[in-house]
N, C-alpha and C positions, 0 to 999 in steps of 0.2 A: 441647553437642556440635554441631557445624557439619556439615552435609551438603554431605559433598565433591561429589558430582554435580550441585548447585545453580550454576550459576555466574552472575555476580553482575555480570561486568565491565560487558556490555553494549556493542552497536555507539553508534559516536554518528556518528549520521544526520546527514548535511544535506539541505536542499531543493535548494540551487544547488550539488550536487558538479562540480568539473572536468570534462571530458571525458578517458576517458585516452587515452594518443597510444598510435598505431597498432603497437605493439611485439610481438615475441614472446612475449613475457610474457603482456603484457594478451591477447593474440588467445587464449594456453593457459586464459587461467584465465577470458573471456569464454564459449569454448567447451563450459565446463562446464554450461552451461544445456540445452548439446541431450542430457545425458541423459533430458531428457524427451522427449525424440522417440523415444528407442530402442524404447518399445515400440509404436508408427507408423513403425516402417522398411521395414515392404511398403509401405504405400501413398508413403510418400517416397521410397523408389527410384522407383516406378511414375511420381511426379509428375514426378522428374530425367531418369526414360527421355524421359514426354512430353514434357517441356523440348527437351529436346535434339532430338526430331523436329520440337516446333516449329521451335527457331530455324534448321534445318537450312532446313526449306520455306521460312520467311521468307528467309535465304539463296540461293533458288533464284529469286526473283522477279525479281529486277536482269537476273540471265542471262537469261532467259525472254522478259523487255522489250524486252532488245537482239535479238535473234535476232528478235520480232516487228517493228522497224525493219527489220533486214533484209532479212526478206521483205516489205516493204511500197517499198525501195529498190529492188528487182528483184533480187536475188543469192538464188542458190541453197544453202538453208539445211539438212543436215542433221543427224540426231542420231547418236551415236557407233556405234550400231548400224547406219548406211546408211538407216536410214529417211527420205527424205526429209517437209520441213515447209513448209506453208501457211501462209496466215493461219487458216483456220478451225481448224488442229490447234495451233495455238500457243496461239488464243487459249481452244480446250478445254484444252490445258496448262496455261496462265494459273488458267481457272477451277477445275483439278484444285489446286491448286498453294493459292488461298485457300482451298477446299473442306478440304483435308490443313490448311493454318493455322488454320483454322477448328474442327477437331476435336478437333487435338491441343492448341490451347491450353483450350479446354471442359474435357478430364481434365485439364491441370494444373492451371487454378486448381479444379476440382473434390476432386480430391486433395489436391493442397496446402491446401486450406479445410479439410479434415478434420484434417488433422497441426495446421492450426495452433491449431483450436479445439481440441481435445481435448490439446493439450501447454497452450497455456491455462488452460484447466480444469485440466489438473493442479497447474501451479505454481500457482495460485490455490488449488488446495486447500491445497497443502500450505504453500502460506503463513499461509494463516487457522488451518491447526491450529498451525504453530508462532506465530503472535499470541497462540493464548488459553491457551498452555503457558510462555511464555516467562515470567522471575520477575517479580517486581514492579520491581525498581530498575531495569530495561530502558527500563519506562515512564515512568521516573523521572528517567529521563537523555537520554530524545527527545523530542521536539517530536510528539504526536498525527498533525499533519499531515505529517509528515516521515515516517512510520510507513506511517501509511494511502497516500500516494505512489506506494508498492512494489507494494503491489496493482494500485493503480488506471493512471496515467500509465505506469511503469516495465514492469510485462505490458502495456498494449498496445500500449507499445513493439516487446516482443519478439515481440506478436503479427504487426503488422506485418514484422514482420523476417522470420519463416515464409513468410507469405502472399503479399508483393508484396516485401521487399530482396534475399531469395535468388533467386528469380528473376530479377529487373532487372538483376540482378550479373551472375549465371550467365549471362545473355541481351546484356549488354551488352558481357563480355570474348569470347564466342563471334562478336559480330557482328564486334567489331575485329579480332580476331586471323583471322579466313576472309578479313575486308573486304583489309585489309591483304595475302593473299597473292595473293587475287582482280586485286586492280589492281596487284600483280607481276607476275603472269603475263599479266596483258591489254599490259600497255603497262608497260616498266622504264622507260622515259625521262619519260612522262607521271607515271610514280608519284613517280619520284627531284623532278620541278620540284612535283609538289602537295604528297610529303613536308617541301618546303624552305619552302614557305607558309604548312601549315597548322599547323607549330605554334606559330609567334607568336601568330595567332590566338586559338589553345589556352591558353596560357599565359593571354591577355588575357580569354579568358570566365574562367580559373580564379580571373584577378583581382577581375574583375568581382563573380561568383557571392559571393567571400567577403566582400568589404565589404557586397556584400546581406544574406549571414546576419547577417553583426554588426551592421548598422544594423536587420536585424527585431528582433532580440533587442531590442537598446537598445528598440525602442518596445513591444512587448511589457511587459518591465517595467517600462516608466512608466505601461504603462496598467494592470498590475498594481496599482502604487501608486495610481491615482487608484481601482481598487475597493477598494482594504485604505480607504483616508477614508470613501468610502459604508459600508461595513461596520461601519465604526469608528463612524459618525455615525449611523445608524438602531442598530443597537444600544445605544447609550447617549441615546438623544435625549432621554430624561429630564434628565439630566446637560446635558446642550448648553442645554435650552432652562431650565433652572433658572439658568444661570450667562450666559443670553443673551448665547452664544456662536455664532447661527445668522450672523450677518455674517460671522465670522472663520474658520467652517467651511466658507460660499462661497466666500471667500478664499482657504483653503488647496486645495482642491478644486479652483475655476478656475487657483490657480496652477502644481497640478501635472497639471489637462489640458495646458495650454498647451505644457509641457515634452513630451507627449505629442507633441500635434499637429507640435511643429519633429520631433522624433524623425521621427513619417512621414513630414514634409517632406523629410528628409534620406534617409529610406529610396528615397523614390519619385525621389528625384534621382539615385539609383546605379541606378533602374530602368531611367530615362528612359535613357541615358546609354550602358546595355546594351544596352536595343531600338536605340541608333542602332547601336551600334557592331557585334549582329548583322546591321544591313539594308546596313553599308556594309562592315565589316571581311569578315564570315563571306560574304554572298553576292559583294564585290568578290571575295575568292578565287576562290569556284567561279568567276567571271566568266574569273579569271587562267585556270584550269582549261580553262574551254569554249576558250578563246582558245588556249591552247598543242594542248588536242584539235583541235579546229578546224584549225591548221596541217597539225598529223599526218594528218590524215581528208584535205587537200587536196594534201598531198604521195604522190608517187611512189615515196617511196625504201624503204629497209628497214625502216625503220619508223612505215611507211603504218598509219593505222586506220582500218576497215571501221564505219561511222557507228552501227551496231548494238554494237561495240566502245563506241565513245566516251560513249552512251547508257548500258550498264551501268556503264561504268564512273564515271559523274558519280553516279550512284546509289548505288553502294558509295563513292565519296568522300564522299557525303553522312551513311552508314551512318557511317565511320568519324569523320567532326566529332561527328555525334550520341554516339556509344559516348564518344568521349572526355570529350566534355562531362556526360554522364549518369554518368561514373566521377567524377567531381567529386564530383556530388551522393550519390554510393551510398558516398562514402569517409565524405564527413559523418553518414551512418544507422548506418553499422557503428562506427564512429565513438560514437554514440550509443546504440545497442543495445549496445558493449561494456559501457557507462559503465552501463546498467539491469539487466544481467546482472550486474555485478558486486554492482550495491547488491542485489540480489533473493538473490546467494546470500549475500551478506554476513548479511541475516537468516537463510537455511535453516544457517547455518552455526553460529547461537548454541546455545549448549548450552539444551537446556528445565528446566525443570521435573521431577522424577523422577515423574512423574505417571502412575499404571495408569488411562486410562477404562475398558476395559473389564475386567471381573472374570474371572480366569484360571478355567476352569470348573473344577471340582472341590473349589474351593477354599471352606473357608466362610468366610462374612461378618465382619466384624470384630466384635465384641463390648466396648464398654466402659461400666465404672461411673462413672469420671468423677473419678478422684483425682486432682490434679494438682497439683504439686511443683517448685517455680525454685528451682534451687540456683548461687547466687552468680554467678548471672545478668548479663554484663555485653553493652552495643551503641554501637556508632557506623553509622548509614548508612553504604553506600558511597559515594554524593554527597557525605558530608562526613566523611570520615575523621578529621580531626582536630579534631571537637566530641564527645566521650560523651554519649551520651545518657541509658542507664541503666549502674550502678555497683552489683555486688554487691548482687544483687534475690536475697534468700530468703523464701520463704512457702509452705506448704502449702494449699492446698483439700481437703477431705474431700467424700467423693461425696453430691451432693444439697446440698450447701452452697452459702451465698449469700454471697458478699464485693466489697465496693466498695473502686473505687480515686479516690482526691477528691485535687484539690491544684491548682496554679496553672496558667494555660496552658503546656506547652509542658513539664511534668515528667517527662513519658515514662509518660501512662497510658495512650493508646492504643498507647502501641508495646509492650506487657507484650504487651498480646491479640494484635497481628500478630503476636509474636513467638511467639505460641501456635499461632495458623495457620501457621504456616513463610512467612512472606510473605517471611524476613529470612533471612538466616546469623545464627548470634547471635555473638559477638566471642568471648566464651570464657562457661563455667561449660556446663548443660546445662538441661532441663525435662522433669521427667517427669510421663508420664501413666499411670495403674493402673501404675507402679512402670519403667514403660519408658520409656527416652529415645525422643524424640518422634522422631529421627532415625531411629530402628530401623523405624518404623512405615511404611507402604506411604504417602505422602504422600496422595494421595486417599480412599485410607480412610478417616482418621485426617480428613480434612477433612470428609467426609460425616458425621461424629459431634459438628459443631459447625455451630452455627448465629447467625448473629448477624444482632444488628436495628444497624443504623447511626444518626449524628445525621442525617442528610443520605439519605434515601430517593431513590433514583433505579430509579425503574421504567421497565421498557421499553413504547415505543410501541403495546403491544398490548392485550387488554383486561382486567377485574380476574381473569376466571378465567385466566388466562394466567401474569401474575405471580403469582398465590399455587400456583396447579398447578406454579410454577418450585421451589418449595421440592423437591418432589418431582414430577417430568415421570411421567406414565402415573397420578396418582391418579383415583378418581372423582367424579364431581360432588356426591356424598355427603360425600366425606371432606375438597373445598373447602368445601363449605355449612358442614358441622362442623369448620372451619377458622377460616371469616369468623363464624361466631357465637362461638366461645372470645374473640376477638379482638376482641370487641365493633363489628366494622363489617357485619356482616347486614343492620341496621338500615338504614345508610345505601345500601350494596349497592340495599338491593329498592326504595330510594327512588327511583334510576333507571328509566327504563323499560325499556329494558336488562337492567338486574341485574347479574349477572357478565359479560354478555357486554356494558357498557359501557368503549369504548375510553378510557384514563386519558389519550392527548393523549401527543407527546414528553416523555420521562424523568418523564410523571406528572402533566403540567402541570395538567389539567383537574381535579386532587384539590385540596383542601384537603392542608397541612400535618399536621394527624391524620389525614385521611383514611388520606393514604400510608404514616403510620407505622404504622396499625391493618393496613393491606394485607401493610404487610413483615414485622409482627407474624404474620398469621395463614399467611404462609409459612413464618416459620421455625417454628411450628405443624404443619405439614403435615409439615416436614422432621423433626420428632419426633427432634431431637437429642439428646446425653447432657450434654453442652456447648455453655451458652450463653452468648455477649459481648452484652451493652448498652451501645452505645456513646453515651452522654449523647442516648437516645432522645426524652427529654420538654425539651430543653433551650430548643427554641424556639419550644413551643407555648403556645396560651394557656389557664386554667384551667380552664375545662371541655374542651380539648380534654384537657388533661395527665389530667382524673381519670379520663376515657375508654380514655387508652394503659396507665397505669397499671394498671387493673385491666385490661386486657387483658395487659398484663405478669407482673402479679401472676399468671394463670394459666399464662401460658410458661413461668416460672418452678418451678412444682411440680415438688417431685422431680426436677428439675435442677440441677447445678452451675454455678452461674450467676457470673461475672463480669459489674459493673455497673463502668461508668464516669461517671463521677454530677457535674454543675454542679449541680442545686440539691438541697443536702443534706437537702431533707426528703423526699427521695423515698427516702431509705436509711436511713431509722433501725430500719427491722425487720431487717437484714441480719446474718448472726453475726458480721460479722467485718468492718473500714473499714480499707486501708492509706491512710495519708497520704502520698504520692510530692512529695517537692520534691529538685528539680536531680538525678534521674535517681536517688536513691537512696529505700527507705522509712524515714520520718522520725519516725512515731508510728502505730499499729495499736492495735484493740482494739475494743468496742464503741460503738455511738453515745452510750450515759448515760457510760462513763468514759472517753474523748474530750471532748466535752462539757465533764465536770468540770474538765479541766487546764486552768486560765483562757491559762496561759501558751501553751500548742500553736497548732500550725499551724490545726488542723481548730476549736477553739473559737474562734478568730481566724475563720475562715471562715465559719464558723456567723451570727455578731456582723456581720459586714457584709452577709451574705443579708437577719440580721434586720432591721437598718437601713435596706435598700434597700425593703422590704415593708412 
């Protein structure tokens, strides 16, 4: 029976997704990320109020400048009130004026740092809780580093975007649009000839600006490429220098610096090119600017300007080049914060896991004996829809019972057990456990009641009480010591100086091969499950480390319904009960002596080439 609330399809991630273009669309469904801010809307109102008082003040400076030229030209300067103005009252205006910029920018970015770190934090949590809910074939269908992206690059994308794009926006359409009516009203004829200049100009920084992104990019990812070769080249340096391929790694490596280097060469040629064309295009303008003021400041007529006039207003033309030019670059971030918002909800949006972590209170625990029942059991991956992999799988377990699954690579023994754990949807038939379809069962439950040792241990970077405390998180230091001794690694444990609180090194490096297996052994120990999976535990140790897991197996095993997955068959001949799986279906069952017997069978076939190879 297939659990409808599992879903299965999965996003498929890229690393290099498009950017999406600036649409209604995209802007609706970009937008959906500041439900995380909702619950930070006092302090983000409070940081938009301070916004706005900044840029009001910053606005007020230009005015303030001119009016101090004027009193410094001899004219009689007052404020709208009649109060007349000095230099000394202009230039305390002045200081009032960055004093006010100076404050209210302090609360906004103060403000604004809170909304954007704790909307951060939020999406970050709730990203990492749907990571470790989401099914398996998710993981199965993206790239690791494609995955982890979303957290990392893509928030703080968006965190940037809180902190320093919303503001810079809001700050830079407020400057244009005041700038802009500021030098209407100062001067129409002086706006109407700067409006006629400055946007060719405009147009040419916008040229400029985007052959620079696209030439960074380009060199970005060749120097991407040349670290993917180092990476590629120290992690396999075994391989490189066994095949004395160290020349030909030079080779490649110099050859795709080289592509690099033209890349910047070609970046820093749109730079170069830029800087002229600011020093000659952008300030020849204001030049036009000063010149056509200038006339007006020495003319008579009706539309004379007062040199305090001309003054602020080259200032606010300068405001308005700046705004224009900075909406460039803020089109490019929103732009790109669409594009991370979208990949970020594209994950919050996959269905999980039916998963309860915590336990509804009231409720009691789950209880099983461990009988478990595949009735006409059929699967295909979702990756591969059109390969079966198991075909009408029937077999019973009786509780406390031990039965191994043996058969060629690639027969569908370990997917019987995933398909025990719910890792899969199964294609059709069902599996029951104490007489219940496994669907019916609370999925976490029903997981906690199974325990399994892997071929492949990977332990986390912390130390041995750490992973074997994992089997069960809050046990005592008693009941790990009476964990790592069932499991026969005590021994080795106390041989550190350390003990249990020695670190095992990334995913367990600093163990031994048995070491780790005896570590994973005495967790799922701890975890005291009803159901256990061995998945070809001993398969690639060597013999005295195997007769060490083994009898530490041997005790996991008591009074547990045990599934083994078994490569070397003499580690199952005491089990009740062997299926033989070849091409996804069971092909011979029964005990080890009449298995054995059928000279013709799959598993006495097996058996004869183990012996051979020994």
């Amino acid at each position: 029976m297939a659990r409808s609330g599992l879903n299965t399809s999965g996003a498929d991630l890229t690393e290099d997704a498009p950017k999406p273009k600036l649409t209604k669309a995209a802007l609706q469904r970009g937008l959906r990320i500041f439900r995380y801010v909702l619950p930070y809307r006092g302090k983000f109102i409070i940081g938009m109020v301070l916004l706005a008082l900044s840029s009001g003040t910053f606005m007020m400076f230009p005015w303030v400048a001119g009016r101090l030229v004027d009193v410094a030209t001899g004219k009689n300067v007052q404020l709208p009130g009649g109060l007349p103005l000095n230099i000394d009252r202009i230039a305390l205006l002045l200081f009032c004026v960055i004093l006010f910029q100076g404050f209210f920018s302090f609360g906004r970015i103060w403000f604004f740092t809170q909304v954007s770190e704790f909307t951060v934090r939020d999406i970050r949590q709730a990203l990492y809780a749907k990571f470790v809910t989401l099914p398996i074939p998710f993981y199965e269908k993206n790239r690791v580093g494609a995955i982890t992206s979303r957290i990392t690059s893509d928030v703080a994308n968006i965190q940037d975007t809180f902190s320093l794009t919303l503001a810079e926006l809001f700050r830079q359409v407020v400057t244009l649009v005041v700038s802009t009516i500021l030098i209407m009203v100062t001067s129409v004829k002086l706006s109407l000839f700067m409006l006629a200049t400055f946007p060719v100009l405009v147009l040419l920084a916008f040229f400029f600006g985007k052959k620079i992104r696209k030439q960074s990019k380009i060199t970005q990812e060749e120097l991407a490429k040349t670290n993917v070769i180092v990476e590629e080249t120290l992690q396999a340096i075994n391989t490189v220098k066994a095949f004395t391929n160290e020349l030909f790694e030079i080779g490649r490596y110099n050859n795709s610096l080289g592509k690099a280097v033209m890349a910047a060469l070609k970046s820093n040629l749109y730079r170069g090119a830029f800087v002229s064309f600011v020093i000659i295009g952008l300030f020849g303008g204001i030049i036009l600017v000063l010149w056509r003021g200038a006339t007006l400041v020495h003319s008579t007529g009706p539309d004379h300007l007062d040199i305090g006039q001309l003054v602020s207003f080259i200032i606010y033309t300068t405001f308005v080049g700046a705004s224009v030019g900075g909406l460039g670059e803020m089109y490019g971030k929103v732009q790109s914060t669409l594009g991370a918002s979208e990949r970020i909800l594209e994950i919050l949006d996959e269905a999980p896991e039916p998963t309860h972590l915590l336990q509804p209170a009231g409720l009691a625990p789950l209880v099983l004996a461990g009988n478990i029942a595949y009735r006409h059991v059929a699967f295909r991956y979702p990756t591969r829809p059109d390969l079966p992999v198991l075909q009408d799988i029937n077999f019973e377990i009786a509780a406390g019972e031990k039965i191994a699954l043996v058969g060629p690579s690639g027969a569908g023994k370990s997917t019987i057990a995933a398909l025990l754990m719910q890792f899969y949807e199964l294609s059709s038939g069902e599996i029951l456990v104490d007489g219940r379809p496994i669907a019916s069962y609370d999925l976490t439950a029903l997981r906690s009641h199974i325990g399994i040792v892997p071929q492949e241990t990977l332990l986390f970077g912390g130390s041995i009480r750490e992973n074997i405390a994992y089997g069960r998180p809050g046990a005592s230091d008693e009941e790990i010591e009476l964990a790592a001794r069932k499991a026969n690694a005590l021994q080795f444990i106390q041989s550190f100086p350390e003990g249990l609180d020695t670190l095992v090194g990334e995913r367990g490096i600093k163990l031994s091969g048995g070491q780790r297996q005896r570590v994973a052994i005495a967790r799922a120990i701890l975890k005291n499950p009803a159901i256990l999976i061995l998945d070809e535990a001993t398969s690639s140790l060597d013999s005295e480390s195997e007769s060490l897991v083994q009898s530490a197996m041997d005790e996991l095993m008591h009074n547990r319904t045990s599934i083994i997955i078994a490569h070397r068959l003499s580690t199952i001949r005491k089990v009740d009960k062997i299926l033989v799986i070849d091409g996804g279906r069971i092909v011979e069952q029964g005990t080890h002596d009449k298995l054995a017997d059928n000279e013709n069978g799959i598993y006495a076939n097996l058996l004869r080439m183990q012996f051979e190879l020994t």
